[in-house]
N, C-alpha and C positions, 0 to 999 in steps of 0.2 A: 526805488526799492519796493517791492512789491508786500501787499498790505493784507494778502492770504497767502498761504499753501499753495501751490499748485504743479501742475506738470503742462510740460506741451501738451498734451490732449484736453487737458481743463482748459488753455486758451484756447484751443480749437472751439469746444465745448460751448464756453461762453461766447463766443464769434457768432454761432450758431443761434444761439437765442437773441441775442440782440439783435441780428439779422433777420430773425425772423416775427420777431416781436413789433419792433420800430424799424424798417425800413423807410416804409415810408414817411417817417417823423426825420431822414437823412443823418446823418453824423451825431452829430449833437442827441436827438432825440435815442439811436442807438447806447451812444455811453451813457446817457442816463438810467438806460432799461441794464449796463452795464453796474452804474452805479447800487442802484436796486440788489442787482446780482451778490455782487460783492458784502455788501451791508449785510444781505442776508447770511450769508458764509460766515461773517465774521461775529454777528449780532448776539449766540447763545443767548436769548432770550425769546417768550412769546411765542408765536406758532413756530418760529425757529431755532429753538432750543438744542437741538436733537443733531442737527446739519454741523458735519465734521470737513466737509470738503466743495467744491465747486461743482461735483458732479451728484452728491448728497443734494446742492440747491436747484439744479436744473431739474433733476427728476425728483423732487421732492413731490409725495403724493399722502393723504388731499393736500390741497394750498399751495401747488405746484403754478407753474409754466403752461398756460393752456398750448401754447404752438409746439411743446414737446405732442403735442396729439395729433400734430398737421404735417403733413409730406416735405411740406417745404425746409424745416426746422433741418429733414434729415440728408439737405444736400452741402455737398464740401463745404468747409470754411475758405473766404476768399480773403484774397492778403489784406485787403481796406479791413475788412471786419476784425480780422486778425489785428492789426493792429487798433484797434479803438479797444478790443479784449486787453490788450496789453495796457492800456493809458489805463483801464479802470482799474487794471489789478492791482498796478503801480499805485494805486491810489488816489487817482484823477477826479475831482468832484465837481460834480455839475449842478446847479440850482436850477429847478427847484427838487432834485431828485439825491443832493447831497447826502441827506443823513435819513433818508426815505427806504422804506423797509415794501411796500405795494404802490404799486399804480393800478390803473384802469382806465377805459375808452367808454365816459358815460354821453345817453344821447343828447343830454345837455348840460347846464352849469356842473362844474365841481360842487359836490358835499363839502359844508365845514367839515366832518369827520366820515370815515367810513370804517367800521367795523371798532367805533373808538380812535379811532386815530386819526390826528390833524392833519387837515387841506395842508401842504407844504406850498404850493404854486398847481399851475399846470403849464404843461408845455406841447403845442398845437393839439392835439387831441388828447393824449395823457394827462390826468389829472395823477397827483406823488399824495402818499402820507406818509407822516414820519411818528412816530414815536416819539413818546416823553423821555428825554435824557435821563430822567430819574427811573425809567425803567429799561431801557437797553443802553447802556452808556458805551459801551463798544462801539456804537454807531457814530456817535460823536467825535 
């Protein structure tokens, strides 16, 4: 059962950014950047207070999606991606990007915190932070 809002073009949508974001982090690494996705859709809180929809989070601008800026982002969704859009939306959590509101690709160790917010894990070059349950509890 699916754990936002959405329309076939929001899973398109999201197919799209995990694809373009984590490819090469392979499956796995995608639905976390899917998880990420979701979280934020769903989070009303923090920089993402405002975001009402899946297509509100992909083009959300500042504190957006840097690969919405990149060619690549704007080519079809393929059926693999398509479906790992679908596992996140259903509500599919992956560690360490589970209850993770940002990642980022730093040139070296993960931060304990970036922008305030705790190292969750990293995952191959993604490093996740997540939020305090006591301030976005939707995440949880």
């Amino acid at each position: 059962m699916a754990v936002v809002a959405h329309t076939e073009e929001d899973v398109r949508l999201l197919a799209r950014l995990m694809r373009a974001e984590a490819e090469g982090e392979g499956p796995l690494g995608m639905l976390m950047v899917g998880n990420v996705g979701v979280n934020r859709t769903r989070s009303d809180c923090l920089d993402f207070a405002q975001l009402r929809s899946i297509r509100d989070m992909v083009f959300q601008s500042p504190g957006g999606f840097e690969a919405t800026q990149k060619s690549y982002f704007y080519q079809r969704a393929r059926q693999k991606e398509i479906d790992l859009a679908r596992k996140a939306i259903n509500g599919g959590r992956y560690h360490p990007a589970s209850n993770a509101l940002w990642f980022f690709e730093p040139e070296g160790d993960c931060p304990a915190q970036w922008y305030g917010q705790s190292n969750s894990g990293r995952f191959k070059s993604h490093c996740f932070f997540s939020p305090l349950r006591s301030v976005c509890p939707r995440v949880f």
